[in-house]
C-alpha positions as CSV (number, residue, x, y, z in Angstrom):
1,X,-15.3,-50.7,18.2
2,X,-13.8,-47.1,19.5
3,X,-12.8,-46.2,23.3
4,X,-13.9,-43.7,24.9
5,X,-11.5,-41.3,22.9
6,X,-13.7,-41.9,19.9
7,X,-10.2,-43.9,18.7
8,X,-11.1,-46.6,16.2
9,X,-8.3,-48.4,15.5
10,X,-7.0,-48.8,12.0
11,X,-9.4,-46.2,10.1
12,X,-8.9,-43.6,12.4
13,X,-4.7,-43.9,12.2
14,X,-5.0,-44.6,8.3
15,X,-7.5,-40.9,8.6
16,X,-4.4,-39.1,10.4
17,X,-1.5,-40.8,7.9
18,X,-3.4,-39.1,5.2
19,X,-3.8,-35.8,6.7
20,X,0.2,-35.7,8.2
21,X,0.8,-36.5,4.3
22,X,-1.2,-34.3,1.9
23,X,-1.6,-31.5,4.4
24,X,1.3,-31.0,6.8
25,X,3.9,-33.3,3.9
26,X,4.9,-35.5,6.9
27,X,4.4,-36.5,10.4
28,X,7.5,-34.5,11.3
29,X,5.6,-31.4,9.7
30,X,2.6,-31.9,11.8
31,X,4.4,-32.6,14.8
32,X,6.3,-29.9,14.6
33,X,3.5,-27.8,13.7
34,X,1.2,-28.8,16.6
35,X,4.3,-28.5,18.9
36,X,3.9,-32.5,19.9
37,X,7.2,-33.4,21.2
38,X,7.9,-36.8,20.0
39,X,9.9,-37.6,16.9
40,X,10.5,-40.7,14.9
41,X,8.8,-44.4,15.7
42,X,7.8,-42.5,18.8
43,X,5.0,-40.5,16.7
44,X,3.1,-43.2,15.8
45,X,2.0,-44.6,18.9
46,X,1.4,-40.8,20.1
47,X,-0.5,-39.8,17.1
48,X,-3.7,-40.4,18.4
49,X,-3.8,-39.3,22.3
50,X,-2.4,-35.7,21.0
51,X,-5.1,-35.4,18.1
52,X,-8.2,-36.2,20.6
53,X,-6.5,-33.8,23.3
54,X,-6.1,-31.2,20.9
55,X,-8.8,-31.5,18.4
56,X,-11.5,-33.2,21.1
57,X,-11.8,-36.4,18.5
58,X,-10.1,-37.8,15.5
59,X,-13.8,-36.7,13.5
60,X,-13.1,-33.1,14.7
61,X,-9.5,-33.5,13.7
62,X,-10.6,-35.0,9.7
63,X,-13.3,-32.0,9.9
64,X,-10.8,-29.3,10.4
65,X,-9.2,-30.7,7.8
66,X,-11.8,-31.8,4.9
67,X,-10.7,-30.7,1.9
68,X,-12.9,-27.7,0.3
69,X,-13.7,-28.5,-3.3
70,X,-13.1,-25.4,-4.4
71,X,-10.0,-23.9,-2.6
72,X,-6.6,-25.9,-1.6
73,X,-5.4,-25.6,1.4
74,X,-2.1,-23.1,1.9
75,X,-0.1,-26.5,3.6
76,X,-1.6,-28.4,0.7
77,X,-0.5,-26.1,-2.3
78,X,3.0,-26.2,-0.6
79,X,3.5,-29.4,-0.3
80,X,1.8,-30.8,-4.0
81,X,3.5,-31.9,-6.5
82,X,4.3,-30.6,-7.9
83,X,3.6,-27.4,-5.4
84,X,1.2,-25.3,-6.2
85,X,2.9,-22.4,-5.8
86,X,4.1,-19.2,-7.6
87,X,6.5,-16.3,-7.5
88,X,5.6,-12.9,-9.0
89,X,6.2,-9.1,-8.3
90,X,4.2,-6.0,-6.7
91,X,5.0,-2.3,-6.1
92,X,4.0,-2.9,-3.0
93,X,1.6,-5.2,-0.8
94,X,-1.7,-4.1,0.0
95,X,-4.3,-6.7,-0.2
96,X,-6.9,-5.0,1.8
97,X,-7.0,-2.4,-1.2
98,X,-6.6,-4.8,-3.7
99,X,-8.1,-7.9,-2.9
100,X,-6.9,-9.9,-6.7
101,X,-3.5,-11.0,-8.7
102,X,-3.7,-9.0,-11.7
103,X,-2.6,-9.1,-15.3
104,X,-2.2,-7.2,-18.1
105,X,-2.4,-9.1,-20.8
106,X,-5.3,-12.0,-20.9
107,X,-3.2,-14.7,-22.3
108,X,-1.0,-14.3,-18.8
109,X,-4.2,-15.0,-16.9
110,X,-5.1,-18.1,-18.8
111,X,-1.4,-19.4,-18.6
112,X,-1.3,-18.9,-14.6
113,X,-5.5,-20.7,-14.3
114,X,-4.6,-23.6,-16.6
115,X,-0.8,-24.1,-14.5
116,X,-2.5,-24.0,-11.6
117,X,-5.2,-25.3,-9.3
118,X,-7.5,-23.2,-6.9
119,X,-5.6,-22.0,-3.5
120,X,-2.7,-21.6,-5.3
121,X,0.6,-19.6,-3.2
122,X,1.3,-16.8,-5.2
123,X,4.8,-15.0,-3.1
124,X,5.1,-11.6,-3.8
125,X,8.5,-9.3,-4.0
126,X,8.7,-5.6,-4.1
127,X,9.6,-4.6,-7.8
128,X,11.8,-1.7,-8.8
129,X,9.4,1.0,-7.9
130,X,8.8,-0.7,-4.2
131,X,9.5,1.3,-1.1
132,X,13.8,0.7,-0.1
133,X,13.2,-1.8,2.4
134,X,10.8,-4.0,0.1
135,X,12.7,-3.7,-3.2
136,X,13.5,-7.6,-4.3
137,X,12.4,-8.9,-1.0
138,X,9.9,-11.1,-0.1
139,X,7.0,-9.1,1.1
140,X,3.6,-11.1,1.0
141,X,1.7,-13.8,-0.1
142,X,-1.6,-14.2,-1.7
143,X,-3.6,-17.1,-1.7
144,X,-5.9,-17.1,-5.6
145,X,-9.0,-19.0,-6.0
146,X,-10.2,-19.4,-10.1
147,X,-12.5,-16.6,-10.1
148,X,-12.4,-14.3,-12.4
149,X,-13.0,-10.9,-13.6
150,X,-12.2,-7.3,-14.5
151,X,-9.6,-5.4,-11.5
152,X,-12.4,-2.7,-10.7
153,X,-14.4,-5.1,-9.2
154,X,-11.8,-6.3,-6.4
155,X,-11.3,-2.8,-5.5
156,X,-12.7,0.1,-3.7
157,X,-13.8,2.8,-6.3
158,X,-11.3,5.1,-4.5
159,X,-8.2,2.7,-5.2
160,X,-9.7,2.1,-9.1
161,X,-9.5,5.9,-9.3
162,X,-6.1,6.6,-7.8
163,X,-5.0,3.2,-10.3
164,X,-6.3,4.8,-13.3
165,X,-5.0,8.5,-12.2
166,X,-1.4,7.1,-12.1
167,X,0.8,6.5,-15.1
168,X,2.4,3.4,-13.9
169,X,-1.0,1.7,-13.8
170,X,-3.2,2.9,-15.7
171,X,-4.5,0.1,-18.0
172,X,-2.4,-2.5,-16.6
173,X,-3.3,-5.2,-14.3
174,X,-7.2,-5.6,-15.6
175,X,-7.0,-9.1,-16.1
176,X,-7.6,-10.4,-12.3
177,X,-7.7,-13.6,-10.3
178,X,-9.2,-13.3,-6.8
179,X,-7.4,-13.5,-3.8
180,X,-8.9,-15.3,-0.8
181,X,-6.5,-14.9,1.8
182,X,-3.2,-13.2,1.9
183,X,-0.3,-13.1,4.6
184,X,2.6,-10.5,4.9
185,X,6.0,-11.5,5.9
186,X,7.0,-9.8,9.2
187,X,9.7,-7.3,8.1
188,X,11.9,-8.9,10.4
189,X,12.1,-11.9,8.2
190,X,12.0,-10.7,5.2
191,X,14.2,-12.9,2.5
192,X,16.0,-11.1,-0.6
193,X,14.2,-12.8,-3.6
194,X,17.2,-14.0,-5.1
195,X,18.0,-16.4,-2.1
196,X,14.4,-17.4,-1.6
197,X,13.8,-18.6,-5.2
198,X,17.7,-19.0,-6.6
199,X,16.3,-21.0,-9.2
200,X,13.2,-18.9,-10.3
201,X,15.3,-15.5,-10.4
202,X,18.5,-17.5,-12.1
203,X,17.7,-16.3,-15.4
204,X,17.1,-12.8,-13.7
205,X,13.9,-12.5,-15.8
206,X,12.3,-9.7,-14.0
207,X,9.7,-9.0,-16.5
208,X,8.5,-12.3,-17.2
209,X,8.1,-13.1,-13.4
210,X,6.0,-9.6,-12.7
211,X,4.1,-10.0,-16.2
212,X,2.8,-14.3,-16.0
213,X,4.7,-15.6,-12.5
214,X,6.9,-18.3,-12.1
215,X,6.3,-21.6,-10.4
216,X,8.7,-22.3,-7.6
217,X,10.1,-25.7,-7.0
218,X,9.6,-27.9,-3.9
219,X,12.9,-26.5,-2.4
220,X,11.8,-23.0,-3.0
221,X,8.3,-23.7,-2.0
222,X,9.4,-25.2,1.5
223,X,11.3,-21.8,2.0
224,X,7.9,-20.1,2.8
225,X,7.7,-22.1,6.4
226,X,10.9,-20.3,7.7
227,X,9.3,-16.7,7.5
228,X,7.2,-15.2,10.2
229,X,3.6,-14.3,8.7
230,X,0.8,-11.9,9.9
231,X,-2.4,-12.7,8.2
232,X,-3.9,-9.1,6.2
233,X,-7.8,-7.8,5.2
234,X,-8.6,-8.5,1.6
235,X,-10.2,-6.1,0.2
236,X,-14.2,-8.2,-0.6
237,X,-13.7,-10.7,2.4
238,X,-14.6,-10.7,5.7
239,X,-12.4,-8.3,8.0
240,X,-10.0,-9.9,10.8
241,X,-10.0,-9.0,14.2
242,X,-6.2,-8.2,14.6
243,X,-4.7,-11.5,13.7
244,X,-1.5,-11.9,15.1
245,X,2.6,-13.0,13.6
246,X,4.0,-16.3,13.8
247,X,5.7,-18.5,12.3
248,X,4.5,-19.6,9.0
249,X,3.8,-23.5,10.4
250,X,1.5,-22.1,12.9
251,X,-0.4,-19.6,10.9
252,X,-0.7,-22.0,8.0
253,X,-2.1,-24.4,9.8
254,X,-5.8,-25.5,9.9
255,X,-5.6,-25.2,13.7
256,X,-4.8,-21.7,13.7
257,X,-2.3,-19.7,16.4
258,X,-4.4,-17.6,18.7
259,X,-6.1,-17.0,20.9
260,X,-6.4,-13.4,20.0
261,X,-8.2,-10.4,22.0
262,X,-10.7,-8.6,20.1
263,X,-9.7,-6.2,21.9
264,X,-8.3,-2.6,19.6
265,X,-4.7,-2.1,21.5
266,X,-4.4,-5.7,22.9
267,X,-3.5,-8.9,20.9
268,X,-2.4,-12.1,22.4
269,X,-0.3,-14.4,20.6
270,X,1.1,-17.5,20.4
271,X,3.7,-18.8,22.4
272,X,7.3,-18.8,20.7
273,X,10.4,-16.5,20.9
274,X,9.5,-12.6,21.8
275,X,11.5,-9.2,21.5
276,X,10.7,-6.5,23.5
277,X,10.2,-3.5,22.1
278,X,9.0,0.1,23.2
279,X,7.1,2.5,20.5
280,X,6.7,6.6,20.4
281,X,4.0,8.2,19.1
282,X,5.0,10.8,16.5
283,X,2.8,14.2,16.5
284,X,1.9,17.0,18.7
285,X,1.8,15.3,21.8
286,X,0.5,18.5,23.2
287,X,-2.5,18.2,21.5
288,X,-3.0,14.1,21.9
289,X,-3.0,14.4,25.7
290,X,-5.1,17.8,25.7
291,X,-2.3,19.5,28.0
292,X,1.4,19.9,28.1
293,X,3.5,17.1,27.3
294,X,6.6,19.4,28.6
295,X,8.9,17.7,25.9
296,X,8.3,14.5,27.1
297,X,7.3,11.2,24.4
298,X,4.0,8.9,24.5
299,X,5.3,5.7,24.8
300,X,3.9,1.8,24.8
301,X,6.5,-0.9,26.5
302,X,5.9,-4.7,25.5
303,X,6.9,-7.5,23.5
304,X,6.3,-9.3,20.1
305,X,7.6,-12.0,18.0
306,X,7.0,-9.0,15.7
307,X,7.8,-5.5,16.8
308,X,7.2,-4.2,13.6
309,X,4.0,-5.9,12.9
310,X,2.4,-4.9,16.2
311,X,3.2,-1.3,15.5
312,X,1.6,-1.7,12.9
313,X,-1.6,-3.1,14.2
314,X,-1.7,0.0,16.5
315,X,-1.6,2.1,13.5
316,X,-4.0,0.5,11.7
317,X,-6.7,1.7,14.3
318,X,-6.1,5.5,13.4
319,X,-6.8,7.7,11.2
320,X,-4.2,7.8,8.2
321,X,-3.6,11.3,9.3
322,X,-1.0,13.1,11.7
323,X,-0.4,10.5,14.9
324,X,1.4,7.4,14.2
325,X,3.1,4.8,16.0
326,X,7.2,4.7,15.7
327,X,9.8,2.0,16.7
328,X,12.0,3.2,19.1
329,X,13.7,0.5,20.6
330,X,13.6,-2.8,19.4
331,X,15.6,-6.1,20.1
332,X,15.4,-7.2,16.5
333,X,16.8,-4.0,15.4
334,X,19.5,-4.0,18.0
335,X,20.7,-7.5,16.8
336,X,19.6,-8.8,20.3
337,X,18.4,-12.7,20.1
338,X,14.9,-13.0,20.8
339,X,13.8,-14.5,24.3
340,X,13.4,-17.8,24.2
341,X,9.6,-17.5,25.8
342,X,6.7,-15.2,26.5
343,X,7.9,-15.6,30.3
344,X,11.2,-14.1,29.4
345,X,9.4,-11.2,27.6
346,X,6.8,-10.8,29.9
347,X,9.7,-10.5,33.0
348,X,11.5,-7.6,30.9
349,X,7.8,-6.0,29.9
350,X,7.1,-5.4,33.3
351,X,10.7,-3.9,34.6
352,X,10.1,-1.8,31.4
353,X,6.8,-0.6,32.8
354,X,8.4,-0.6,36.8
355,X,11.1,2.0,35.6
356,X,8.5,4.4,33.5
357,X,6.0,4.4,36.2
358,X,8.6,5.2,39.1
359,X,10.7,7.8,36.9
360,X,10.3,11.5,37.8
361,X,8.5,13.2,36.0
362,X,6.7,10.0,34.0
363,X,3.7,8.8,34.6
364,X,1.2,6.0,33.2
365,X,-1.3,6.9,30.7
366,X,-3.2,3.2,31.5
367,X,-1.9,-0.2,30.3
368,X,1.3,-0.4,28.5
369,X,1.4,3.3,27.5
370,X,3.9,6.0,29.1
371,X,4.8,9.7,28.5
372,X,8.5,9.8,30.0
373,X,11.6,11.9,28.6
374,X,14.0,10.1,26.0
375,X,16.7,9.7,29.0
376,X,13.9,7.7,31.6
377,X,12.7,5.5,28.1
378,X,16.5,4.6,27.7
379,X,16.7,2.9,31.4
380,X,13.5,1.5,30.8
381,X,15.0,-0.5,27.7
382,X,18.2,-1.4,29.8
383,X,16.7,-2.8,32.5
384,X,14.0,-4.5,31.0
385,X,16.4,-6.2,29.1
386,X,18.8,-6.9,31.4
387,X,15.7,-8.7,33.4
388,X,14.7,-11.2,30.6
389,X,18.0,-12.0,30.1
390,X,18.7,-13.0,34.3
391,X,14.8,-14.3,34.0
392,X,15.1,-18.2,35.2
393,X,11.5,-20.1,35.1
């Protein structure tokens, strides 16, 4: 007999006990997750009422989180055991080019397939020839089913030519897995390798990780849920629609962070901690305005969990060619604190916005975009900071 809820007792709170256990490792972990405030005995008599409100039934709630036969889920592999999750090396991390975990020798491949299970975590650290800021940092994270195959057919025919035109990769790699979803760590949270895995990199086997990977223990694999991720294209899947950072929890989760615009220069995201932030474009501003920019910079004022990653998400809508999207102010990299909500941000965003719109001499270009002269952008960034700081909800 259910209530109106669809609650049965019993089977439906035996449904949710195995869900909190072999998808979110606890009830903590899914409270937390869901941002449900009660802890302890006081989740069990709450379970229910928060699963109907947020999923519409407990059905809906076991639906969202059936397990697919073929592919385990990224909160799954982490919390397995043991987890099914691995540790291996990249020159960089560009899963929209290539969309597969590669090997070069075959034996490597079959060692990492019969190890593991399909959805397996692979995390990925920039290797000696990684940009500066990615070298022996955590960097991404690829999600592998079982498939297999040869590299060239996870790629574009342009990236298997430029592979096969450089030295460095020429031949290597061809033994692939394929990747069906893959996250990259917000460069804000980026973790050196050695203290995300200590126990992985203790032997300081470099070569071995990058050639077969290296399972990580539970402790390392639970290190993954303190970065901020921003889910990527992979190259052979369905394109996003400007997904969005958060924390890993959230964007783990089957009930994913959002909602986000589909809009090309605005992205809503999920509530949590923001940094404001305000970005230049670099290039002939001259020429992107069709008059004279008088020395002036283009501008956009806002906030982000991520500054970074937004920047990025604006550049990802041009051309790879001579306009591109620069950071120049941001509270991470001014080792200011985030603002404890969007509110906060929001507050400072707008006396951002006030001061570039009132300037002499500035004017709004629409929306969050400015053309003002470095001294007008500096007040903006003072006083919208000193705003969110004083804001009181």
């Amino acid at each position: 007999m259910s209530d109106k809820t669809g609650y049965k007792p019993g089977g439906d709170a035996q449904a949710i006990a195995r869900i909190a256990r072999e998808y979110y490792g606890s009830y903590r972990n899914m409270f937390e997750v869901h941002g449900w405030p009660e802890r302890s005995n006081n989740m069990m008599t709450a379970q229910q009422s928060h699963v109907v409100k947020a999923y519409g039934s407990v059905r809906a709630f076991e639906g969202m989180h059936r397990r697919n036969a073929d592919l385990m889920f990224p909160m799954e592999a982490i919390y397995a055991d043991p987890p099914n999750v691995w540790l291996t090396s990249f020159y960089g991390f560009g899963p929209w080019n290539w969309g597969f975990l590669g090997f070069t020798q075959e034996n490597a491949r079959r060692g990492f397939i019969e190890n593991s299970a399909p959805g397996a975590l692979v995390v990925i650290y920039g290797a000696g020839k990684a940009a500066d800021d990615e070298r022996y940092n955590v960097i991404g994270i690829l999600q592998c089913s079982h498939a297999t195959g040869h590299a060239q057919q996870f790629m574009s025919p342009e990236e298997w030519l430029k592979k096969e035109a450089n030295p460095d990769s020429k031949g290597k790699w061809n033994h692939a897995v394929k990747v069906e979803r893959a996250w990259r760590v917000t460069p804000e949270t980026r973790v050196p390798v050695r203290e995300f895995a200590p126990d992985a990199t203790g032997n300081e086997a470099w070569q071995h990780i990058g050639a077969r990977g290296e399972k990580l223990t539970r402790k390392e694999a639970d290190n993954i849920l303190k970065l901020d991720l921003q889910e990527v294209d992979v190259y052979g899947q369905t394109a996003l629609l400007h997904a969005t950072p958060g924390s890993a929890r959230e964007i783990l989760a089957p009930s994913r962070a959002g909602p986000v615009s589909q809009s090309a220069y605005t992205v809503r995201e999920a509530e949590g901690p923001k940094h404001l932030y305000i970005l230049s474009l670099s290039g002939d501003a001259n020429a992107f305005l069709g008059e004279p920019a008088k020395g002036h910079l283009i501008v956009k004022a806002g906030f982000s969990r991520s500054p970074k990653s937004r920047r990025d998400s604006l550049n990802s809508a041009f051309p790879n060619l001579a306009f591109k999207w620069k950071v120049l102010y941001s509270g991470v990299e001014h080792g200011l604190d985030a603002y404890p909500t969007s509110a906060h941000a929001l507050a400072g965003e707008k006396a951002m916005q006030k001061v570039l719109c009132e300037a002499p001499h500035a004017r709004s270009l629409g929306g969050e975009f400015f053309l003002a002269d470095l001294n007008q952008i500096a007040k903006a960034w003072e006083a919208g900071n000193r705003t969110a700081w004083e804001f009181k909800q």
